[in-house]
DODOMAR-468727 format. One record per atom (N, C-alpha, C): residue in one letter; y negated, z, x. Coordinates in steps of 0.05 Angstrom, whole numbers, plus 5000, padded with zeros to 4 digits. Example, Ala and Ser with C-alpha at 12.3 -4.5 7.8 and 13.67 -1.06 7.14 Angstrom:
A511451565264A509051565246A506651565264S504551425257S502151435273S499951575258
***
This chain:
X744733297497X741833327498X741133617491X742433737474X741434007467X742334197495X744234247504X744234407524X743234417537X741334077551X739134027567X736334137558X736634087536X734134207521X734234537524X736534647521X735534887520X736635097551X737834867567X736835007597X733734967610X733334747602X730434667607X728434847604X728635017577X727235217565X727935437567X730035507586X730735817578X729836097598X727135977619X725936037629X723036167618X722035997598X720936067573X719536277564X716936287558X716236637559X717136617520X717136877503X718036897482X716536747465X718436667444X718536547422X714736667416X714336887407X711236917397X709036837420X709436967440X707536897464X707536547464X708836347460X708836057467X707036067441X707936067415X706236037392X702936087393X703536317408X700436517408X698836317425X699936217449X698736117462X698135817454X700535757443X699235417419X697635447419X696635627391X693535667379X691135677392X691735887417X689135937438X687935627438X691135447451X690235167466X688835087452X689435047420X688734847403X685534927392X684735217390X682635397386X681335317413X681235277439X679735357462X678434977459X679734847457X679234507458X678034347446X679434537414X677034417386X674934667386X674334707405X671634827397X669034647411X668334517385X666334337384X664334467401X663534657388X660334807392X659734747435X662734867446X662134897471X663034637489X663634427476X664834127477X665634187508X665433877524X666133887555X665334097576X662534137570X661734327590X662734617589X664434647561X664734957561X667035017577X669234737571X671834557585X671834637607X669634487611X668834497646X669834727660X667234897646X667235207653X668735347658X671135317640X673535457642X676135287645X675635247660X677734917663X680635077675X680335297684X682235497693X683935537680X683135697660X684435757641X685035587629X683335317626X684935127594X687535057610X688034897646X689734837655X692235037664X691135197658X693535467660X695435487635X693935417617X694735437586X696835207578X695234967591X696934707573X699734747596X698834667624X701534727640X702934807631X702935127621X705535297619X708035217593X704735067575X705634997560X707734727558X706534507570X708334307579X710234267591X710234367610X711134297643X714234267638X716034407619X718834467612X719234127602X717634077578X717333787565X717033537583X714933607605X714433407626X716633377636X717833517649X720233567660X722333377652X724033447624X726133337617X725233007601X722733007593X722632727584X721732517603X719732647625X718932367641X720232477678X721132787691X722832777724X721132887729X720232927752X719533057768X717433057778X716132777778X713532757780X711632627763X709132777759X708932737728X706932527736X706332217737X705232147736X705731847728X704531637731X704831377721X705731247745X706330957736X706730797763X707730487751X706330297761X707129967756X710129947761X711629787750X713629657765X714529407752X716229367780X716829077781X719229037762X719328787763X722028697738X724428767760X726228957747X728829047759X728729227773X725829387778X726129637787X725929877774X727130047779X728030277759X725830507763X725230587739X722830787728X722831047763X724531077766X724531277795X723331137816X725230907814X724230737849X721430687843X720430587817X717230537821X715230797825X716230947809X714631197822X714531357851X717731317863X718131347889X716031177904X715630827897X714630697911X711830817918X710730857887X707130837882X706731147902X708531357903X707831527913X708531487950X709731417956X710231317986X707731097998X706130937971X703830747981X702131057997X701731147990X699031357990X700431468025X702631558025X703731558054X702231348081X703731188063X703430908082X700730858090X699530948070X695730878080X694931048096X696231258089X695031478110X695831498136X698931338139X699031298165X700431648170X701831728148X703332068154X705931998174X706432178193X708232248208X709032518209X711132518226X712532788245X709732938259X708733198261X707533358269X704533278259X704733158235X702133148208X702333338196X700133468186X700133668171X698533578150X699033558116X697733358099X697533578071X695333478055X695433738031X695733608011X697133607982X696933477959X695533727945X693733597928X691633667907X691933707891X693533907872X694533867845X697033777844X698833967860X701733807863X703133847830X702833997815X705133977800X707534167803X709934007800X712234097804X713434047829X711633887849X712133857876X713933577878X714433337854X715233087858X714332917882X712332867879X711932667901X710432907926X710033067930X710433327960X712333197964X714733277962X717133317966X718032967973X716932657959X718332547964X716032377990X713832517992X712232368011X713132518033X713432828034X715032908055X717032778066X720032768045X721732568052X722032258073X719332118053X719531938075X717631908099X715832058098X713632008124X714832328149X716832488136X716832638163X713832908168X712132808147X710633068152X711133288139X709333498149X709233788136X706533818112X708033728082X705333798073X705834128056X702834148048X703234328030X701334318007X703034417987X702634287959X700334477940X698534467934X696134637926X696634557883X696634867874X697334837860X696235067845X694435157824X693835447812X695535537793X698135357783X699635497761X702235677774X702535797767X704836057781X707435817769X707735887744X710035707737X711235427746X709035217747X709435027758X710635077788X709535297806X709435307839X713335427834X712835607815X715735737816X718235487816X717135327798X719535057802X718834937825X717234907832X716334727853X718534837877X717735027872X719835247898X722035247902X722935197875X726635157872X727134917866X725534667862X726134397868X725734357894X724434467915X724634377941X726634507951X727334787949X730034887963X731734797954X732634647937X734834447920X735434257934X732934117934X732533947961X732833918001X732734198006X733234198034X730934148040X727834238029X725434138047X724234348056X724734458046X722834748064X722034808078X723434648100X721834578131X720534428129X719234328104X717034118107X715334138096X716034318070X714034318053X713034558036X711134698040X711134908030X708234938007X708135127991X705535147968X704135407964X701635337964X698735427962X699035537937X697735767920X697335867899X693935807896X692435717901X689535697890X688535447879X685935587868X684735327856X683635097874X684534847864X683534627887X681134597893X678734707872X675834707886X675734917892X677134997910X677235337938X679335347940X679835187960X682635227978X683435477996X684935657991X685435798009X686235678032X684235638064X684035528078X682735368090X681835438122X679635368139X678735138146X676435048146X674134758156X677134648169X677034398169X678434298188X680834268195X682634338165X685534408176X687534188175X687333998161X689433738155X688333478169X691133358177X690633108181X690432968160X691532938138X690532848107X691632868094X689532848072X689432998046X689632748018X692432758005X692332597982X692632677947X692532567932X692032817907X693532567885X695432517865X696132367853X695232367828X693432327818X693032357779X692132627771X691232817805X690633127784X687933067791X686332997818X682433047816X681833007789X683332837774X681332837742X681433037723X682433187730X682933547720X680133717727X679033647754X677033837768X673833767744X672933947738X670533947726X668633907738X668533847761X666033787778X667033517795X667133247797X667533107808X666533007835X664833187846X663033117875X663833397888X665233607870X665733837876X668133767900X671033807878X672733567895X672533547908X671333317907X671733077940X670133357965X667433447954X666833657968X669333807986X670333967971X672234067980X675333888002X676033637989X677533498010X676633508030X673333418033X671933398055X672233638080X671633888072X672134068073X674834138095X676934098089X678834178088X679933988111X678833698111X680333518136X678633448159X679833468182X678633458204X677633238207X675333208222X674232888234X674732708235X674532548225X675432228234X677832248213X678932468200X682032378184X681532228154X683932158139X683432078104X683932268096X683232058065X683832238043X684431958024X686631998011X687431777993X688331837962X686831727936X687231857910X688031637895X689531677874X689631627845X688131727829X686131577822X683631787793X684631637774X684831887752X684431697721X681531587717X681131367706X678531237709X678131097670X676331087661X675230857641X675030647661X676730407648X675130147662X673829987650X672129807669X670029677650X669329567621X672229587618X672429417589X672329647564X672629937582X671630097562X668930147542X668130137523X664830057510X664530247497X663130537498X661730667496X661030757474X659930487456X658230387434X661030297414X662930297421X664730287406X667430427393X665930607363X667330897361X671030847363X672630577369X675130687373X675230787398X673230587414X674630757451X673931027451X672031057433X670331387441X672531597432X674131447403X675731597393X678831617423X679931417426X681431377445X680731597467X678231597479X678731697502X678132097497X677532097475X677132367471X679632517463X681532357456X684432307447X685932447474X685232187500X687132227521X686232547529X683532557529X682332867549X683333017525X683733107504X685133247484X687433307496X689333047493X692633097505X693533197527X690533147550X691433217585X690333437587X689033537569X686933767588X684533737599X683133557598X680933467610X678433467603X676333607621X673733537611X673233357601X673233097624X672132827618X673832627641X674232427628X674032247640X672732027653X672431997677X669931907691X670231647698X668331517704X667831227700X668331097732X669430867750X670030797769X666630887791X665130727772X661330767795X662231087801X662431267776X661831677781X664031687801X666431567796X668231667818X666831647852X666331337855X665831257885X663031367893X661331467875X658431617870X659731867886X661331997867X661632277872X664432277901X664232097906X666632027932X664232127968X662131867957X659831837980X658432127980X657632227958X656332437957X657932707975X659532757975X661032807984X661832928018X660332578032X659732598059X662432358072X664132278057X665932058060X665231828063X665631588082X665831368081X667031268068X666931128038X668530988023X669230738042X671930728043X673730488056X674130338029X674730408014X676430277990X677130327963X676030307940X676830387922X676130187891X678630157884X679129947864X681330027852X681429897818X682829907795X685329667810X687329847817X690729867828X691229527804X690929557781X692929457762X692529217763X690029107754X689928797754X690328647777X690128717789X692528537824X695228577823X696728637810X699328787816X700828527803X703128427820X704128147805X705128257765X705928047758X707328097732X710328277736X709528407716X711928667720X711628757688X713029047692X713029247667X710129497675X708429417652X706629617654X706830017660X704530057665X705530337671X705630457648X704330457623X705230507599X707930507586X709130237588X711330247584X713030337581X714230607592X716130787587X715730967565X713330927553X711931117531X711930937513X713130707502X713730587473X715530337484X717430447501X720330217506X721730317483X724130157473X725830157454X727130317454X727230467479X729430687477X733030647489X733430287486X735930177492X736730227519X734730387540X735330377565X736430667575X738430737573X738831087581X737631237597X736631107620X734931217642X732531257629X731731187610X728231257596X728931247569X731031307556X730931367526X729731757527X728631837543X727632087535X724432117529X723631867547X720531847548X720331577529X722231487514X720631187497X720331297471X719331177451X718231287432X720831377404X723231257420X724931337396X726431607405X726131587441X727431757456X726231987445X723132067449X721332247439X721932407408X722332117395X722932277362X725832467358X727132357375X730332457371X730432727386X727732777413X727332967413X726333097401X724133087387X722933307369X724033387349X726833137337X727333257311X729433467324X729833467351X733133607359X730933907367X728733877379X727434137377X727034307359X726034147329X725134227311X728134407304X730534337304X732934427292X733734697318X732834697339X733134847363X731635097349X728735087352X726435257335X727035457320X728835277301X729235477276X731835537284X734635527292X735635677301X735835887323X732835877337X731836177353X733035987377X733735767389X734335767416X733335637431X729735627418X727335517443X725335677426X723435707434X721935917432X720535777406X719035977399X716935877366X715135707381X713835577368X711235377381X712735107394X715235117405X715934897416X715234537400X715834557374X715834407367X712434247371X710234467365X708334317361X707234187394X708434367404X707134267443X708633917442X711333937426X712133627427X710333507412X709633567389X707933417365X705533347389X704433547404X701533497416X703033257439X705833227452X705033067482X705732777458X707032767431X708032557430X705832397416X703532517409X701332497399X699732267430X700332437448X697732377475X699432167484X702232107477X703531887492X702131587463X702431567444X701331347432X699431347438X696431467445X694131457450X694131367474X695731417501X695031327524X696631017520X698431017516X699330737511X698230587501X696130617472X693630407464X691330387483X690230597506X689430577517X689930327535X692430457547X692630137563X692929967554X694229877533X694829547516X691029527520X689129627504X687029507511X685429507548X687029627558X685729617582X683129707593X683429897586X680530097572X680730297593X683030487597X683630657624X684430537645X685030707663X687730647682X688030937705X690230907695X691731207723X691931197750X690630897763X690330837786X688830727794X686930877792X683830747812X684830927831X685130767857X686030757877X682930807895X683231117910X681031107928X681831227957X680131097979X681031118007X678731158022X678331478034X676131458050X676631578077X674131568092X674731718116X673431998116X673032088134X671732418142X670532278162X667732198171X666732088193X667232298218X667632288238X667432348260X666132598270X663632618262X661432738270X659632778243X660332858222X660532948208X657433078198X655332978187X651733058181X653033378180X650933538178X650033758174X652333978185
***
């Protein structure tokens, strides 16, 4: 584990700069006075910040693509995420001589594995340098390069003209964007006539209550741990979907239809007994931080490391009470069109 740990990190900007930049995070987020909208405002910079900060952590405790995903009894934490990210394919109907954009790729996980199986050319839109830099050398690792290549800009201003994709899918990042009609604005934008656009939003679901200070505490918790303005409610999503200029086809909370299985939570407080996910379960987590904490202080991960673990292992119990009450979910599933002929 330690050598993983500290190839993982040895890309790393210095020991003070990671520290320095802790503080910024922790100073730019708890500042009450300028709450969400200040978030909002500079949502650039906060997502520039936590990324650089994370992304090493994301990496070695949960693969390659950082997002959630149901699965079935006996299917393994990869194949379900392979799956949930290949649904979004399948809807779209991607092929050979498609040209398709992800929204907040990441590290380029599911680019790379929706490329894989549908045969298209996407490209992966992304504003963090660091993230794109792995992204780059996980796809040439891969052999995709003929398929898949990445954007350096911010997703509400795409570098690139009215009309250019056959479609456009985004996994778990639109809930990053500070403007949620902005967004979809912009997908709109960007795909030709008559094409989709297919998402994962993080959502409050109904059973979230407003009036009740644990969820308020809960969900101010999760936008703490992710980076996030706010978290928006299923009506603001499909509101700010139509507004937009989209024909909503479809859009519903993924989870409660899904047969009986292992929740998407789950890998964030399993026992740890399973080797394939003892890095992301909650014992896996501790045995990391105490192996960081001992890394730290012998100089062979940078200063600050420890507390960026204290902050994700912090946001992993919070999102996991989240779901036990059923209060979020990482898959409100939305599916629209680009009408044809298109108002204005």
């Amino acid at each position: 584990m330690t050598s993983k740990l500290t190839d993982i990190l040895k890309d790393a900007k210095s020991g003070d700069e990671v520290a320095s930049r802790v503080r910024d995070w922790e100073r730019r987020f708890s500042d009450t006075a300028r709450g969400r909208e200040g978030r909002a405002a500079d949502y650039q910079d906060y997502e520039n910040i936590y990324y650089d900060l994370v992304t090493d952590l994301f990496e070695y405790g949960w693969g390659k693509s950082f997002h959630f995903a149901p699965r079935a009894a006996g299917e393994s934490f990869a194949a379900s995420l392979a799956r949930h990210e290949r649904y979004l394919a399948h809807r779209l109907q991607l092929g050979p001589d498609m040209l398709a954009a992800d929204l907040g790729c990441g590290v380029g996980g599911p680019t790379r594995e929706v490329a894989r199986f549908s045969g298209a050319r996407i490209v992966g839109v992304n504003n963090n340098a660091y993230q794109l830099k792995r992204a780059a050398e996980l796809t040439e690792a891969a052999h995709l390069s003929h398929l898949v290549e990445y954007l350096k800009c911010d997703f509400m201003n795409v570098d690139a003209p009215d009309n250019t994709f056959d479609a456009i899918y985004s996994v778990e990042s639109t809930c990053c964007a500070p403007d949620k009609a902005g967004i979809y604005r912009e997908a709109f934008r960007l795909l030709k006539p008559g094409k989709c656009l297919a998402v994962y939003e993080w959502c409050m679901t109904d059973r979230f209550d407003a009036d009740n200070p644990d969820h308020r505490r809960i969900k101010a918790e999760v936008e703490y741990g992710n980076a996030m303005p706010n978290i928006a409610r299923p009506q603001e999503v499909d509101d700010a979907v139509r507004q937009a200029g989209f024909d909503l086809i479809e859009a519903r909370d993924m989870e409660p239809d899904l047969p009986p299985g292992i929740p998407w939570y789950e890998p964030l407080v399993g026992t740890g007994l399973s080797f394939a996910r003892v890095r992301s379960s909650t014992s896996g987590r501790r045995l990391t931080h105490a192996t960081l904490w001992l890394l730290e202080r012998l100089r062979l991960v940078p200063r600050g490391t420890t507390r960026i673990s204290s902050l994700l292992n912090c946001t992993a119990v919070v999102m996991a009470e989240a779901g036990r009450l059923r209060i979020f979910t990482p898959m409100y599933f939305v599916y629209a069109r680009k009408p044809e002929c298109p108002e204005g």
